[in-house]
Every structure is written in C-alpha cells, then in structure tokens.
N, C-alpha and C positions, 0 to 999 in steps of 0.2 A: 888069172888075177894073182894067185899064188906064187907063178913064177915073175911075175914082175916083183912081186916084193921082197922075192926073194932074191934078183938082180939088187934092185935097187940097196937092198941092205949089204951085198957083197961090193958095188963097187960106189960106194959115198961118196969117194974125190969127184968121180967122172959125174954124177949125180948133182954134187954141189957145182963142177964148171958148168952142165948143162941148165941148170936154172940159173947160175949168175949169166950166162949167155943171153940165154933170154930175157932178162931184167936187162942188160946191157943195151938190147937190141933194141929196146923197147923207150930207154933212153934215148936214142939215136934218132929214132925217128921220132923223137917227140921234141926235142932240140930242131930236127930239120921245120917241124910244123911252126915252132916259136918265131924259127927265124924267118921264115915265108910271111909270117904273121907282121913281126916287125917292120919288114922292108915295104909292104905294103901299108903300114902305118907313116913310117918314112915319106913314103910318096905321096901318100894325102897330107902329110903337114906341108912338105915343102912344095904342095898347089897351093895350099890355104896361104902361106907365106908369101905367093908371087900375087895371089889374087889382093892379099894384103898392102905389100908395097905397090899394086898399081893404084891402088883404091886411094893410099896416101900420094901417092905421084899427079892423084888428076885433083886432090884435092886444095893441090900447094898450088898446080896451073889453073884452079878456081880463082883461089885468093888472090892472084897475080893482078 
C-alpha cells in the first residue's frame, strides 16, 4: 500500500490523465445509454403520431 502511494505521489500528471480517463470513459458510455434512450423515445412518439393521424383520417371519412 505504501508503494502505491508512494507511485502515485511521484508521478501526478500520469495519475491525474488516468482518472480524467476514467471519468471520460464513463462519459462516453453514459452519452451512448442517453442516446439509445432517446431513439427509442423517438420511435414510440413517431407510432403514437401515425396511430394519431389514422385516428384523425377515419374520423374525417366518419363525418363524410
């Protein structure tokens, strides 16, 4: 335990790119999950939308 801290306080730069690494990494895949999220959002609106306009389409050849 004592030689890692005693790494870690010798080399800081490599220390700070490896945890901004990680934090980076961690971004990346949390951006991939938002957007998986979204598109599947995307696609349930633009059913509701068709289910929508047919809904209005059989209600105008009602009124006819």
């Amino acid at each position: 335990m004592r030689a890692l801290a005693q790494w870690v306080t010798n080399n800081r730069l490599v220390t700070i790119l490896l945890v901004g690494y990680f934090f980076l990494s961690l971004l990346v895949f949390e951006q991939g999950r938002t957007i998986e999220n979204q598109r599947s959002l995307i696609q349930q609106l633009f059913g509701d939308s068709i289910a929508l306009n047919l809904a209005k389409a059989h209600q105008i050849q009602q009124k006819k």
